[in-house]
MIDOSE-1310 file (N, C-alpha, C; in nm, 2 decimals, decimal comma, always signed):
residues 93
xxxx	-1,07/-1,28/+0,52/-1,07/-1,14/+0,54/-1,12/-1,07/+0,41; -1,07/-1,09/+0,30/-1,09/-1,05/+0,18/-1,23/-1,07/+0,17; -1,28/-1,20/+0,14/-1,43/-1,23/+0,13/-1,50/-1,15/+0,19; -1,44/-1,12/+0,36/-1,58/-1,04/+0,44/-1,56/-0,90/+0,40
xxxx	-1,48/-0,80/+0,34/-1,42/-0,69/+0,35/-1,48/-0,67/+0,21; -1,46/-0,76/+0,08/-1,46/-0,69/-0,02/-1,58/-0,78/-0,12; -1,64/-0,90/-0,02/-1,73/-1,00/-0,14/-1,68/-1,09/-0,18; -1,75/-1,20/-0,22/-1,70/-1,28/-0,34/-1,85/-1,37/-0,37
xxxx	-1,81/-1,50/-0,41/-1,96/-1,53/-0,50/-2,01/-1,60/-0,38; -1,99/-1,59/-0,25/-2,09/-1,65/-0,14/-2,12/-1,58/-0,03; -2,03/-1,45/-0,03/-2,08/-1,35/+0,06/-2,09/-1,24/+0,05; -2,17/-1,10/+0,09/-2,19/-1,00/+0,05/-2,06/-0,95/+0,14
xxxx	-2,03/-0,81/+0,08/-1,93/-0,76/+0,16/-2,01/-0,73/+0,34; -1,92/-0,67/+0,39/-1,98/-0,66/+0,51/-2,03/-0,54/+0,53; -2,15/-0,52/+0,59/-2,20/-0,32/+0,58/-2,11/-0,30/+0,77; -2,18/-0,21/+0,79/-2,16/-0,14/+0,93/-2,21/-0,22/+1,01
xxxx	-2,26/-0,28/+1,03/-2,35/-0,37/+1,15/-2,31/-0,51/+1,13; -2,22/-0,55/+0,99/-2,18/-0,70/+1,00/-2,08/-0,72/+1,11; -2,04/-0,85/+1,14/-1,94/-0,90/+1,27/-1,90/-1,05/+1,25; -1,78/-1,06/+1,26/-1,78/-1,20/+1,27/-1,68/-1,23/+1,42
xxxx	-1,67/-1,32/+1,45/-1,61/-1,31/+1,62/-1,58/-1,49/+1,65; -1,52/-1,50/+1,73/-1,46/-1,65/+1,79/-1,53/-1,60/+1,93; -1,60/-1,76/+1,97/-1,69/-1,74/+2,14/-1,60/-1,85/+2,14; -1,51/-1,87/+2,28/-1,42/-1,96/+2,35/-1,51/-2,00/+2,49
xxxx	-1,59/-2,12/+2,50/-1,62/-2,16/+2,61/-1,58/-2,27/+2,70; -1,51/-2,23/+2,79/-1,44/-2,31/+2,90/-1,51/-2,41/+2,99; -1,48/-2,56/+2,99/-1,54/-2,65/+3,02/-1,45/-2,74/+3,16; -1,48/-2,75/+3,23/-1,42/-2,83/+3,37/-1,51/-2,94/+3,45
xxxx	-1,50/-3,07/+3,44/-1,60/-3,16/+3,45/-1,74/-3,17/+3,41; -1,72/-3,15/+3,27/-1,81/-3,13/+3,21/-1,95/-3,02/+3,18; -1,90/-2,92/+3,27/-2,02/-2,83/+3,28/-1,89/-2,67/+3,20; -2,00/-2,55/+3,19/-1,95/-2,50/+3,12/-1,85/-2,39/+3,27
xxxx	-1,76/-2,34/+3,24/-1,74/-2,22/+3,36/-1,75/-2,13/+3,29; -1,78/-2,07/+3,19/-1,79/-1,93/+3,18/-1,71/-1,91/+2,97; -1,76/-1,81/+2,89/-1,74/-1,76/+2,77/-1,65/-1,66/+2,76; -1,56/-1,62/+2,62/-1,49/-1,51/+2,64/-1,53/-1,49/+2,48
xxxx	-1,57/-1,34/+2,45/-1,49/-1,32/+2,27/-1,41/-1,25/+2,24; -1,44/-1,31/+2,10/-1,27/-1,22/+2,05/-1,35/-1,13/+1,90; -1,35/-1,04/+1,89/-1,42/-0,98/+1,73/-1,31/-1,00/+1,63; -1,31/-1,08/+1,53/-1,22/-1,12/+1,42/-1,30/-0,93/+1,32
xxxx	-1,35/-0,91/+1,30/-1,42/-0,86/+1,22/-1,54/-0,73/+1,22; -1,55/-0,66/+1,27/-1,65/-0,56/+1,29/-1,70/-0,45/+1,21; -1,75/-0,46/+1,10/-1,84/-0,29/+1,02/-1,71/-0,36/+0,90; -1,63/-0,26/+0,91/-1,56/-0,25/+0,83/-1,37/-0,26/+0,82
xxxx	-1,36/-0,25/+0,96/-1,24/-0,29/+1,03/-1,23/-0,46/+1,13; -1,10/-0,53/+1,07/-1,07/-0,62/+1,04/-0,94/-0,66/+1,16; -0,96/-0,74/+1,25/-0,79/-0,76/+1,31/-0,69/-0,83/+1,17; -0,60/-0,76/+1,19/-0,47/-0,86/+1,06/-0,34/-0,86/+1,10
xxxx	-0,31/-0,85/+1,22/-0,23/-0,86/+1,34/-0,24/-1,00/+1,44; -0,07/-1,04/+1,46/-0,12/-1,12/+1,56/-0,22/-1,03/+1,69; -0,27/-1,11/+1,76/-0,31/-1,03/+1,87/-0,37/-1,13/+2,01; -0,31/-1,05/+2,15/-0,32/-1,19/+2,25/-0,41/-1,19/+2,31
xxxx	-0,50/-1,30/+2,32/-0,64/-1,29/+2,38/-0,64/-1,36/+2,50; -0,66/-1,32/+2,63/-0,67/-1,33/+2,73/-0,77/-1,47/+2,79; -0,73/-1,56/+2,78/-0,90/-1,64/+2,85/-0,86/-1,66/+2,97; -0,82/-1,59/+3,07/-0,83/-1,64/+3,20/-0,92/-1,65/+3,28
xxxx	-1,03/-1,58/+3,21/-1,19/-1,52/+3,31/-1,29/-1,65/+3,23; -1,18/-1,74/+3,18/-1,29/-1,87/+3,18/-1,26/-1,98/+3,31; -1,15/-1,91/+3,41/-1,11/-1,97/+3,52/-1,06/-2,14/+3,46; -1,04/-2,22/+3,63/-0,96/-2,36/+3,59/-1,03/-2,45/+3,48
xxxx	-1,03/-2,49/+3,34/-1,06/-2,59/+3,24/-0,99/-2,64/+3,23; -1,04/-2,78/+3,21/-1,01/-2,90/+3,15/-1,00/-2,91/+2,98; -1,12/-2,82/+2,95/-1,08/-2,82/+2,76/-1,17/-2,65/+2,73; -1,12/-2,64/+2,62/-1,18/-2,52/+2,58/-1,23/-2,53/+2,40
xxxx	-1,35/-2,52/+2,39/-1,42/-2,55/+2,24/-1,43/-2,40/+2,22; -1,40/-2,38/+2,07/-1,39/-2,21/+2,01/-1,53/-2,23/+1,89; -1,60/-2,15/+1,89/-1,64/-2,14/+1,75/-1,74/-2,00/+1,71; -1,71/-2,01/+1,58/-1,71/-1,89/+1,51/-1,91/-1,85/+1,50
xxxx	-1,89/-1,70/+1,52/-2,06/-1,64/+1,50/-2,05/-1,52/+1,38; -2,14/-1,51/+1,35/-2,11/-1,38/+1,23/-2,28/-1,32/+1,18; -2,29/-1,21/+1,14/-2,37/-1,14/+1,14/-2,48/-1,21/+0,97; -2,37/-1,26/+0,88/-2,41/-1,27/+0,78/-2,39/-1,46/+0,78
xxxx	-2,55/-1,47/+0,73/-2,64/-1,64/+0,74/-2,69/-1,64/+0,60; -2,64/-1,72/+0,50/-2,73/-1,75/+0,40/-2,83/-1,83/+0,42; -2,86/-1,92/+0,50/-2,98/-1,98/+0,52/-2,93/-2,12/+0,56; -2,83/-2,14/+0,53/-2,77/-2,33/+0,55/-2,62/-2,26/+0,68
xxxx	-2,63/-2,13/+0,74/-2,54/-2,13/+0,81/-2,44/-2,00/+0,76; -2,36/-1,95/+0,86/-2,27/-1,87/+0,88/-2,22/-1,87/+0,68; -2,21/-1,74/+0,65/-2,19/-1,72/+0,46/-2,00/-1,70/+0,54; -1,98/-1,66/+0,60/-1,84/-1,59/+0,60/-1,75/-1,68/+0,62
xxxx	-1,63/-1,75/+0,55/-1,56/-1,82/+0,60/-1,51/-1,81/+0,75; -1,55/-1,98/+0,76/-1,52/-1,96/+0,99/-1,40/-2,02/+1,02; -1,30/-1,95/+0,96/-1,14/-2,02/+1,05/-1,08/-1,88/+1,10; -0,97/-1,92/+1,16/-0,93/-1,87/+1,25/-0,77/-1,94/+1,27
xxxx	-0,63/-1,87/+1,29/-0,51/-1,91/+1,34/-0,47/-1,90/+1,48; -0,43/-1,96/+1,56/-0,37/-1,88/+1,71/-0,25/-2,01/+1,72; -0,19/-1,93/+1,80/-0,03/-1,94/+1,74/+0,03/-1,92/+1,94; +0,11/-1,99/+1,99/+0,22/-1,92/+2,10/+0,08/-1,97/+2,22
xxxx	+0,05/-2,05/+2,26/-0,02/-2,05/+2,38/+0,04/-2,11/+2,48; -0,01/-2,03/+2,57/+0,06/-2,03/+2,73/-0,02/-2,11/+2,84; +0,00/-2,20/+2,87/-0,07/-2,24/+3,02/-0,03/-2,27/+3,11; -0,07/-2,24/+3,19/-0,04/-2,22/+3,36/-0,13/-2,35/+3,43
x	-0,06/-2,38/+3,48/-0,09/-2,53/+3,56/-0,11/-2,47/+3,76
């Protein structure tokens, strides 16, 4: 958060148009059923709250791969550190 909000020696702060985000895409014999996001990061405002993200509209999966997109690329890939916490998950069988 710090890095994208304020800089440091590998990324520029973020202007108005930067974004970083989690894309969750839901997989069920191997094909995909469908994507959800989440915006970790937008312009200048930041989630720093837990907060509950919904994937049901990726319907029935078998697994679900997360990974991070962001506005700011030095050239070898995503400059913004790409982690992410989630905490308390619920599944319904």
């Amino acid at each position: 958060l710090k890095s994208a909000l304020i800089g440091d020696n590998f990324t520029q702060p973020f202007g108005d148009d930067d974004f970083l985000k989690i894309v969750a895409t839901g997989y069920a014999a191997g094909n995909p059923t469908g994507t959800a996001e989440f915006i970790l990061i937008e312009g200048h405002s930041a989630v720093t709250e837990w907060t509950r993200w919904d994937l049901s509209s990726l319907g029935a999966v078998e697994k679900i791969e997360f990974d991070m997109q962001g506005s700011q690329d030095n050239g070898y890939g995503l400059a913004t550190p790409a982690y992410f916490a989630y905490d308390d998950i619920a599944v319904r069988f």
